[in-house]
N, CA, C and O atoms as CSV, one atom per row, in Angstrom:
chain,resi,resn,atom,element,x,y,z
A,1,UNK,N,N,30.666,143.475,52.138
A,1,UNK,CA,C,29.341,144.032,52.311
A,1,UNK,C,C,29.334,144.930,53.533
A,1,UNK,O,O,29.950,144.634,54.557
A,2,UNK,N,N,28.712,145.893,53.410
A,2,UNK,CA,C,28.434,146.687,54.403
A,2,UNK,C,C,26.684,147.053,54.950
A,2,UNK,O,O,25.697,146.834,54.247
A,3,UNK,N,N,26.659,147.514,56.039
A,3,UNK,CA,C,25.225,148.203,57.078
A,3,UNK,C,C,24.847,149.144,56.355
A,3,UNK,O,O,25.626,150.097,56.352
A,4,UNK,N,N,23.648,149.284,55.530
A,4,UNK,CA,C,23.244,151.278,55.238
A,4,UNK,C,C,21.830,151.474,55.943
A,4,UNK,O,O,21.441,150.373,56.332
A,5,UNK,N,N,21.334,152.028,56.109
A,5,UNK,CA,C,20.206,152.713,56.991
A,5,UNK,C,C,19.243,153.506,56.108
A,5,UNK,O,O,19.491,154.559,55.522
A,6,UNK,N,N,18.084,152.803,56.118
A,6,UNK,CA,C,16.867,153.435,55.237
A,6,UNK,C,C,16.380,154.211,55.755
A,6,UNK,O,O,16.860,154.489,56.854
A,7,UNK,N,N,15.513,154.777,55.418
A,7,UNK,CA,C,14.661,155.949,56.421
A,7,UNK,C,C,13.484,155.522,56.098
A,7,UNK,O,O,13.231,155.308,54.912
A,8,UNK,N,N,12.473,155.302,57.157
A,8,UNK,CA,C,11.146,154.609,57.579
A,8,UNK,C,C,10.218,155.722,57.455
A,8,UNK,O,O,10.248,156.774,58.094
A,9,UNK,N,N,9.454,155.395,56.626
A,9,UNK,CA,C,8.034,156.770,56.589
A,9,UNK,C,C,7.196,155.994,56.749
A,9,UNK,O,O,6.351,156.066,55.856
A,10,UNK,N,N,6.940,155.016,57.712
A,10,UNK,CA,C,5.763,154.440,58.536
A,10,UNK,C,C,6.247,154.553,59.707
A,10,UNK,O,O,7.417,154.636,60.082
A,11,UNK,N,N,4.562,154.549,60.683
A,11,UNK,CA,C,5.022,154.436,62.348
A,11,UNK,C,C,5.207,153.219,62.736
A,11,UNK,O,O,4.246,152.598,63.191
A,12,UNK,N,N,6.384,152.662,62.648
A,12,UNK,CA,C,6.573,151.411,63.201
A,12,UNK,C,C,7.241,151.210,64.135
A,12,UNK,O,O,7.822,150.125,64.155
A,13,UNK,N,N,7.414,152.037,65.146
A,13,UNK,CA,C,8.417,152.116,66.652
A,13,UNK,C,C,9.965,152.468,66.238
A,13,UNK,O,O,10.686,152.685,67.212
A,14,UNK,N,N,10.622,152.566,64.891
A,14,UNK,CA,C,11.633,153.083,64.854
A,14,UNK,C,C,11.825,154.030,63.257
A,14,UNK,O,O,10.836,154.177,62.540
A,15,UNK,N,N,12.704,154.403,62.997
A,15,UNK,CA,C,12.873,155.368,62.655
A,15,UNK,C,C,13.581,154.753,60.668
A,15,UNK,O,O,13.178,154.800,59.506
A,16,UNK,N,N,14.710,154.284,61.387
A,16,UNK,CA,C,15.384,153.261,60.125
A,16,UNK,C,C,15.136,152.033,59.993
A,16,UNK,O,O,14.208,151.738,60.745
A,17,UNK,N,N,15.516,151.129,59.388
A,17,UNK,CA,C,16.038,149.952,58.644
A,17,UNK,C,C,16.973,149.860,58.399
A,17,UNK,O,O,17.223,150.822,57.673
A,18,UNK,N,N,18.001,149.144,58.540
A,18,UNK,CA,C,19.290,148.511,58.018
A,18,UNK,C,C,19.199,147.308,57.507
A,18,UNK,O,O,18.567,146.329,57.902
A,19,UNK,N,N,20.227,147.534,56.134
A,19,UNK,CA,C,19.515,146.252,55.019
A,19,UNK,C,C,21.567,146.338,55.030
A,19,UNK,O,O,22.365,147.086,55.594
A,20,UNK,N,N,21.740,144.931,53.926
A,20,UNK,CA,C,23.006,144.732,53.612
A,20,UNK,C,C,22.947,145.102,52.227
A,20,UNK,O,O,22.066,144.800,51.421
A,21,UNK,N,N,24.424,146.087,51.954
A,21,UNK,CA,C,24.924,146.095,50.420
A,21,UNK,C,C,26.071,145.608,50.229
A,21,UNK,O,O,26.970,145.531,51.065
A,22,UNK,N,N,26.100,145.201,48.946
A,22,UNK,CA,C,27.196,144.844,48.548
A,22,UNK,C,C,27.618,146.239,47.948
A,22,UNK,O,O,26.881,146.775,47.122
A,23,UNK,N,N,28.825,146.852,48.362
A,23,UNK,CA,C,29.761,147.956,47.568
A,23,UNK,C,C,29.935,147.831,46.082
A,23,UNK,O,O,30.543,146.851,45.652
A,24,UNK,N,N,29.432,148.782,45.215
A,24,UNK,CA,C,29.907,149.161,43.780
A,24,UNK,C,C,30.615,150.094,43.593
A,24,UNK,O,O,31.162,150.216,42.497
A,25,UNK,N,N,30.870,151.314,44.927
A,25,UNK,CA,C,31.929,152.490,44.290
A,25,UNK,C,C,31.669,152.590,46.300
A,25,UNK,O,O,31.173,151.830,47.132
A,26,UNK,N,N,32.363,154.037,46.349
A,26,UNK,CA,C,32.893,154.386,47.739
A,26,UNK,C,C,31.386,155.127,48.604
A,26,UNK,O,O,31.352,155.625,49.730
A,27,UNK,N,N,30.227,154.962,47.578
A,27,UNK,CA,C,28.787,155.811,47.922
A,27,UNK,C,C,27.657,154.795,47.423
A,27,UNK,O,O,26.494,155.104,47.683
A,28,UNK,N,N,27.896,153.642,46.746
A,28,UNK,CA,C,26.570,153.245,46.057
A,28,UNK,C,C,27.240,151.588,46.367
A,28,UNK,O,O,28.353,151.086,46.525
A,29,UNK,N,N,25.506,151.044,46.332
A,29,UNK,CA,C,25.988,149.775,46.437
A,29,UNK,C,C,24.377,148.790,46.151
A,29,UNK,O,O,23.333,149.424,46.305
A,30,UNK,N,N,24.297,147.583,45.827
A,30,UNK,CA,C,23.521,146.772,45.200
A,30,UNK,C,C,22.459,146.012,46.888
A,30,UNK,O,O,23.093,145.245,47.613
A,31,UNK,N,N,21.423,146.243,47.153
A,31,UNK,CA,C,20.697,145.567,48.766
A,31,UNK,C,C,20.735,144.270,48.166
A,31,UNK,O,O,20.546,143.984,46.984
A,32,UNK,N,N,21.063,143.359,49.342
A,32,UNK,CA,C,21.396,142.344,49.136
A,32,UNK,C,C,20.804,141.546,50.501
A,32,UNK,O,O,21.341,140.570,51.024
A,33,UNK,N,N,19.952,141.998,50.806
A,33,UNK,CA,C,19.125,141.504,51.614
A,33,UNK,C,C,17.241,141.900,51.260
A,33,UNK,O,O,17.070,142.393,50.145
A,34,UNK,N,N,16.290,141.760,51.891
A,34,UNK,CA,C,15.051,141.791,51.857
A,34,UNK,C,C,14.844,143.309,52.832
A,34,UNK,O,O,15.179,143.210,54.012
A,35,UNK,N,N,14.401,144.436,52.438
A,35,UNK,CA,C,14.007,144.905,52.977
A,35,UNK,C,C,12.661,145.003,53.635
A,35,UNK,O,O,11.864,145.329,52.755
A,36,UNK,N,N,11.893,144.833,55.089
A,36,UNK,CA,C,11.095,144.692,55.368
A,36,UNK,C,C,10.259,145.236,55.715
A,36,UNK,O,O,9.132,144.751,55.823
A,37,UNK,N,N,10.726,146.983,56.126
A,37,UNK,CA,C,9.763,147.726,56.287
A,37,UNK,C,C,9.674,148.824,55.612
A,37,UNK,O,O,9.501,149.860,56.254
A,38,UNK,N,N,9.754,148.876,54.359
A,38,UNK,CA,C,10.219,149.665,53.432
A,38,UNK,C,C,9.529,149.313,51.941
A,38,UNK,O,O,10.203,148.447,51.381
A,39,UNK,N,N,8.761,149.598,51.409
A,39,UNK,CA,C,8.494,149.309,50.036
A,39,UNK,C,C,9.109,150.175,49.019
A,39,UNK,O,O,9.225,149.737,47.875
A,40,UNK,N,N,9.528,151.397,49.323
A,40,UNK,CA,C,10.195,151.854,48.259
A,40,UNK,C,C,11.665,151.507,48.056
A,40,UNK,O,O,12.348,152.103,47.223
A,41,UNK,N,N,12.049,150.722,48.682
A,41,UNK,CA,C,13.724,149.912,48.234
A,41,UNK,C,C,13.626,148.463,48.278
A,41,UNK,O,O,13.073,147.810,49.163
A,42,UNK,N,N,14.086,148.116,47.467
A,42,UNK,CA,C,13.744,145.884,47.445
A,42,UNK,C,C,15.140,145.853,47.383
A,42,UNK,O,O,16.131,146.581,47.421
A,43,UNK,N,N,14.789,144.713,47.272
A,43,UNK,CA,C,15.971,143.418,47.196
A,43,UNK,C,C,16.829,143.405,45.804
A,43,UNK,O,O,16.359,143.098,44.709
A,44,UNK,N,N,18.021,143.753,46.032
A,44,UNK,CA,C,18.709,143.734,44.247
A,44,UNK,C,C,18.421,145.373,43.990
A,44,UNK,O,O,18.761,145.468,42.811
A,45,UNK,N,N,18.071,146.475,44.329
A,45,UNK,CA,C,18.028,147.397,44.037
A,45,UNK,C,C,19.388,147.965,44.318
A,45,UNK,O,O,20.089,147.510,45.222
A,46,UNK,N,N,19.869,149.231,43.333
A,46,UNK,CA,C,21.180,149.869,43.597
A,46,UNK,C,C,20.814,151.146,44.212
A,46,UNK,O,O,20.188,151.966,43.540
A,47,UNK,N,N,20.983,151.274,44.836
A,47,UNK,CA,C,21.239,152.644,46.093
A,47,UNK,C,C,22.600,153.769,46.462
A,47,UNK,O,O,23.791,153.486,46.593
A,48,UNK,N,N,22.130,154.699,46.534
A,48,UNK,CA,C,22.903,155.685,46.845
A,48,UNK,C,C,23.247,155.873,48.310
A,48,UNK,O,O,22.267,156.116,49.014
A,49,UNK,N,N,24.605,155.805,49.026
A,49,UNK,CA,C,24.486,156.380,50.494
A,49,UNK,C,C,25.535,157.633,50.747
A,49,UNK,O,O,26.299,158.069,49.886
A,50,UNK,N,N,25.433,158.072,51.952
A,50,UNK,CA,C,26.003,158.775,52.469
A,50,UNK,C,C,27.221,158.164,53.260
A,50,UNK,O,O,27.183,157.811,54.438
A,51,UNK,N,N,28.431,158.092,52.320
A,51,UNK,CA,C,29.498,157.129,53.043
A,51,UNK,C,C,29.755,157.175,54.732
A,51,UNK,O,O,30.113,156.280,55.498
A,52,UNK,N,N,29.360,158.839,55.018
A,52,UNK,CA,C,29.894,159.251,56.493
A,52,UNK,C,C,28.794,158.331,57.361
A,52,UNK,O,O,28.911,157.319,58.052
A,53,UNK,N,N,27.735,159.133,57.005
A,53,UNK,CA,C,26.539,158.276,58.104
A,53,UNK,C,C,26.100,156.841,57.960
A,53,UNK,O,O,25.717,156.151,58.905
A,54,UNK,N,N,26.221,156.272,56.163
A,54,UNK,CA,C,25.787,154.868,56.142
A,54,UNK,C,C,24.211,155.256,55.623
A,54,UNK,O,O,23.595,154.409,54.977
A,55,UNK,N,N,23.641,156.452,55.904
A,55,UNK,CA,C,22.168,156.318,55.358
A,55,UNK,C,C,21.893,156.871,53.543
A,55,UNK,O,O,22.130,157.910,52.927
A,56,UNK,N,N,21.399,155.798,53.262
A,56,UNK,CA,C,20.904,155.531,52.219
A,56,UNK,C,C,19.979,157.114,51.754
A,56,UNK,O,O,19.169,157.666,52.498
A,57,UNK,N,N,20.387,157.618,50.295
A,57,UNK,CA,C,19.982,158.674,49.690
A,57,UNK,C,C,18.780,158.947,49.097
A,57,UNK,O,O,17.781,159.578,49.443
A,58,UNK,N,N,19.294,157.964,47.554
A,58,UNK,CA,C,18.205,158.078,46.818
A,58,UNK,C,C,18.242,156.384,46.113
A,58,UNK,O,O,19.036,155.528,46.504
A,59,UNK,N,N,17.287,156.179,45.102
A,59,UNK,CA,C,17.323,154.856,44.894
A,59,UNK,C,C,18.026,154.998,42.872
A,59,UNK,O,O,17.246,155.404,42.010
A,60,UNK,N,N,18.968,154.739,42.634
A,60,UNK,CA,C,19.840,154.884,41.812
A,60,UNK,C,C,19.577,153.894,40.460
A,60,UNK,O,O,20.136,154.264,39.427
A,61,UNK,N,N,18.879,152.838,40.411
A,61,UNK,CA,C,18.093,151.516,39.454
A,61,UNK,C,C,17.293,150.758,40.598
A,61,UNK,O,O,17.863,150.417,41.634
A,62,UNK,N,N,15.955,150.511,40.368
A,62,UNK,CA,C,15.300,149.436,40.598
A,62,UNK,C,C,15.896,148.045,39.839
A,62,UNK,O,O,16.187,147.768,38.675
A,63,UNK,N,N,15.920,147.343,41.088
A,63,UNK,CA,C,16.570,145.729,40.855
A,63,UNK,C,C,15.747,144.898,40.054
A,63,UNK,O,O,16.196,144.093,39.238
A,64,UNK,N,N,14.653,145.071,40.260
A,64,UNK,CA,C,13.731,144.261,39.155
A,64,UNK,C,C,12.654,143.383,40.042
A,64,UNK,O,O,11.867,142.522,39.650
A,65,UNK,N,N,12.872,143.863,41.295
A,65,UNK,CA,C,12.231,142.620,42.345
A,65,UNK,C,C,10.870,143.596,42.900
A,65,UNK,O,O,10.774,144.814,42.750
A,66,UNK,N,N,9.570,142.412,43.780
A,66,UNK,CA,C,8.690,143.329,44.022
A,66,UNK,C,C,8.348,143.240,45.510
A,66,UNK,O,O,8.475,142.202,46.158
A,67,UNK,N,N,7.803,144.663,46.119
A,67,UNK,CA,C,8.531,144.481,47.358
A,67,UNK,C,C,7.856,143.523,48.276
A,67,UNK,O,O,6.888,142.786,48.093
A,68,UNK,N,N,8.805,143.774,49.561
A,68,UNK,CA,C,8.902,142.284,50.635
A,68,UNK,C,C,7.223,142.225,51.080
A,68,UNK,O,O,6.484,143.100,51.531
A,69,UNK,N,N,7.022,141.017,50.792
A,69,UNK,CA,C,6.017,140.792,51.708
A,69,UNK,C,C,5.776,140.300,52.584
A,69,UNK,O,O,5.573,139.181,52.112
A,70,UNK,N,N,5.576,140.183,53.805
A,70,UNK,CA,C,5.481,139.517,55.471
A,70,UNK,C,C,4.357,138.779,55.282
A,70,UNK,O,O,3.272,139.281,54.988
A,71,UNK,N,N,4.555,137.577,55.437
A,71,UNK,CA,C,4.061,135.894,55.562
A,71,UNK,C,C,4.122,135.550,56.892
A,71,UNK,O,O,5.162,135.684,57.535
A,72,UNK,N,N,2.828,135.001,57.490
A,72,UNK,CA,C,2.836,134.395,58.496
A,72,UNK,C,C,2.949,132.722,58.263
A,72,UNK,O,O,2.485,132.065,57.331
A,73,UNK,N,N,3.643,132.310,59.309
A,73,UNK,CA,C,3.249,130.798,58.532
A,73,UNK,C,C,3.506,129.931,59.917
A,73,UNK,O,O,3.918,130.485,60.936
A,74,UNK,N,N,3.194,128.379,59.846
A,74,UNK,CA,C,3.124,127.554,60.818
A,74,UNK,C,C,4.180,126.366,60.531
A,74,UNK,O,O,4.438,125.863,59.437
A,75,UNK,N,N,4.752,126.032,61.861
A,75,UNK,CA,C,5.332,124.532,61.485
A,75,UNK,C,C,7.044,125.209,60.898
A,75,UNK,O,O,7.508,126.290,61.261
A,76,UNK,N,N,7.560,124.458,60.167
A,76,UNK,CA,C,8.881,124.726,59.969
A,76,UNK,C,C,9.688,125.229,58.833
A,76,UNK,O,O,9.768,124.802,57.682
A,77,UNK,N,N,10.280,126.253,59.423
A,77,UNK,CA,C,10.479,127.208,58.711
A,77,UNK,C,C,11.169,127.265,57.268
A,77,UNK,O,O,10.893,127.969,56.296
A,78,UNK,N,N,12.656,125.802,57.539
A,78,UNK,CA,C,12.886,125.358,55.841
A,78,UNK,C,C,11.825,124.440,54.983
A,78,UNK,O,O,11.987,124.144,53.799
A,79,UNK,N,N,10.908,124.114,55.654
A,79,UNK,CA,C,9.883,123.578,54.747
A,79,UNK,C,C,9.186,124.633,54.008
A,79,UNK,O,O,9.003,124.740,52.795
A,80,UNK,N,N,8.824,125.415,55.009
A,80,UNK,CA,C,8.044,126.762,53.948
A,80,UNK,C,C,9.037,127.570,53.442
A,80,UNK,O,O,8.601,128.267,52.525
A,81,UNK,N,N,10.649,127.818,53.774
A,81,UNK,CA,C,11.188,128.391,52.982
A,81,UNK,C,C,11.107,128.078,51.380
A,81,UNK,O,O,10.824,128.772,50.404
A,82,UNK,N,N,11.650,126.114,51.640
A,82,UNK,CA,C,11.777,125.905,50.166
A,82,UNK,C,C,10.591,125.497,49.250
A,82,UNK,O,O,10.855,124.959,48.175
A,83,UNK,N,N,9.073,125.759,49.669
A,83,UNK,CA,C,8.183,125.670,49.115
A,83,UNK,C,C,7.692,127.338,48.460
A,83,UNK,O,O,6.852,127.609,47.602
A,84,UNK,N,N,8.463,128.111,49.145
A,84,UNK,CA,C,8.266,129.154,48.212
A,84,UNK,C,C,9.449,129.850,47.621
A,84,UNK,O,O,9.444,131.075,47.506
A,85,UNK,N,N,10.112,129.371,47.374
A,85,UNK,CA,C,11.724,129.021,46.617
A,85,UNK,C,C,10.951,128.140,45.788
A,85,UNK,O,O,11.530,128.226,44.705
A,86,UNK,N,N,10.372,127.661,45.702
A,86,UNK,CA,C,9.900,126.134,44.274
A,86,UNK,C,C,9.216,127.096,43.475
A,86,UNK,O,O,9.119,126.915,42.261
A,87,UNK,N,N,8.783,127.991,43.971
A,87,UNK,CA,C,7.774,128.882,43.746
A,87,UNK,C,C,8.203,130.534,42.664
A,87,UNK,O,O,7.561,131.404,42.076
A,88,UNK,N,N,9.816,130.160,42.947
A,88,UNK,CA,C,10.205,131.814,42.153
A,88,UNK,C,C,10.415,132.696,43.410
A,88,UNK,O,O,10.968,133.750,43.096
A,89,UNK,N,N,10.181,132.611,44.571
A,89,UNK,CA,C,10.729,133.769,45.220
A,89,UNK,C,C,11.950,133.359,46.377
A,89,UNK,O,O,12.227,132.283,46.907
A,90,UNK,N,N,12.504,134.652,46.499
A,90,UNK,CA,C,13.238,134.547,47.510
A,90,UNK,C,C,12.629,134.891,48.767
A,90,UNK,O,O,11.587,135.510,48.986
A,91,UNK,N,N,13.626,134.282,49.703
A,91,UNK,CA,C,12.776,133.968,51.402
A,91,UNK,C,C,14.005,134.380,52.019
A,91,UNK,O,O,15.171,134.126,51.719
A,92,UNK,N,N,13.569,134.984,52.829
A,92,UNK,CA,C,14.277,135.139,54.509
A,92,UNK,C,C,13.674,135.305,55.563
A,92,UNK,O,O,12.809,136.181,55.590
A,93,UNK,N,N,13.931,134.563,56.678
A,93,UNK,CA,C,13.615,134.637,57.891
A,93,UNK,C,C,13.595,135.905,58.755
A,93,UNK,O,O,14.652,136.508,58.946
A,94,UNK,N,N,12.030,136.493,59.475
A,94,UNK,CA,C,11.947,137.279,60.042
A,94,UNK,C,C,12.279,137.041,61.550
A,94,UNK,O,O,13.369,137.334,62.040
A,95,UNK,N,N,11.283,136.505,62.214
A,95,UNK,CA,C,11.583,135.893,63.112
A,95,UNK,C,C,10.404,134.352,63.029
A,95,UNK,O,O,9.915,134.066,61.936
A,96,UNK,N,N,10.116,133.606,64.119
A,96,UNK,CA,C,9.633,132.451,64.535
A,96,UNK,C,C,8.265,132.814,63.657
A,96,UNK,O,O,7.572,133.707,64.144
A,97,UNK,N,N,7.763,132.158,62.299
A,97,UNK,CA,C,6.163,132.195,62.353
A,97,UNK,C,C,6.234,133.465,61.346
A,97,UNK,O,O,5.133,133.829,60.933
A,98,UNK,N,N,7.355,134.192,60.889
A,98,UNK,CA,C,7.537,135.444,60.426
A,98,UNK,C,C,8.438,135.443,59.013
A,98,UNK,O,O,9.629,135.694,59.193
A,99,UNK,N,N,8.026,135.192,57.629
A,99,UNK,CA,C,8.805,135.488,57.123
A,99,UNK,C,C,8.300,136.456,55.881
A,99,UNK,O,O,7.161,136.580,55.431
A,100,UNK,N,N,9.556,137.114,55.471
A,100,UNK,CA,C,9.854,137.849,53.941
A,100,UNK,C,C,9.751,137.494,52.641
A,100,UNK,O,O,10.846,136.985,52.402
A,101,UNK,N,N,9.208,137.459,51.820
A,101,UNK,CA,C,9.025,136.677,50.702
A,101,UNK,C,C,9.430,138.088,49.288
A,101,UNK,O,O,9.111,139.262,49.476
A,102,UNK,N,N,10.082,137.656,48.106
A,102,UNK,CA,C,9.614,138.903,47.206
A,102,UNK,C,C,10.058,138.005,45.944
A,102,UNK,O,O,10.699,136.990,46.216
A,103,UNK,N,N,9.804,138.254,44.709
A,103,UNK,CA,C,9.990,137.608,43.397
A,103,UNK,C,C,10.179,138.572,42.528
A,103,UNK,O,O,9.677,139.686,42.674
A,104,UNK,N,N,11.126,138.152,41.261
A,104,UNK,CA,C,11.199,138.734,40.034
A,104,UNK,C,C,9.801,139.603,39.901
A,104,UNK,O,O,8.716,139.257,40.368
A,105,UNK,N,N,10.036,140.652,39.258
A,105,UNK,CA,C,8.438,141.224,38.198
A,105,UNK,C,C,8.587,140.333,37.018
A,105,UNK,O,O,7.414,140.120,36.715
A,106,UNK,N,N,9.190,139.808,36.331
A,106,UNK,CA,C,9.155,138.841,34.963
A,106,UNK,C,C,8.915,137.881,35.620
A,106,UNK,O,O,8.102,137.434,34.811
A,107,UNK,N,N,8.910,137.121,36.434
A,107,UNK,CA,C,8.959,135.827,36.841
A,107,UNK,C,C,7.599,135.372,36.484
A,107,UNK,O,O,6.682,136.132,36.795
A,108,UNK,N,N,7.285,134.182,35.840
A,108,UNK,CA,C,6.125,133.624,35.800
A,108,UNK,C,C,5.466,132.700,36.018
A,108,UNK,O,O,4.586,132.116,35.387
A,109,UNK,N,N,6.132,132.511,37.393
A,109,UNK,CA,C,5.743,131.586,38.653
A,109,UNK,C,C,4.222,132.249,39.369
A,109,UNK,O,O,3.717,131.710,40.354
């Protein structure tokens, strides 16, 4: 897996995002992480990059997932992970009180 670099069209104090892909050819590769500040690329989507720079092109198939949503939450964090894992979605940790949530579009949870 490798680093690629989104490009941010909100003002959010920086510029990119870096999400993880897994490699499918020497330019494209499958996000394999939650993107968080970004709604036009999810999770499981295949992407195009720019091998030299690492930044991400164009979006090549939608993965099927819908995008990240930021959850505040209280108390501990694998408890609410796996209560919304029971739930159909995937979770990752933002920071403390901060997490990512996104699910299938078929899912009928």
């Amino acid at each position: 897996m490798i680093k690629v670099s989104i490009l941010l069209n909100k003002k959010c104090g920086f510029n990119y995002e870096g999400v993880w892909v897994k490699e499918l050819s020497d330019n494209t590769g499958e996000i394999n992480n939650l993107p968080f500040f970004n709604s036009e690329y999810k999770f499981r989507d295949i992407v195009e990059f720019d091998p030299e720079t690492g930044k991400v092109v164009k979006l090549i198939r939608d993965g099927g997932y819908t995008p990240t949503k930021l959850l505040k939450y209280n108390g501990d964090y694998q408890r609410e992970r796996a209560k919304w894992e029971a739930k159909g979605y995937e979770v990752e940790g933002f920071q403390q009180g901060l997490m990512g949530v996104t699910r299938r579009l078929d899912s009928k949870k």
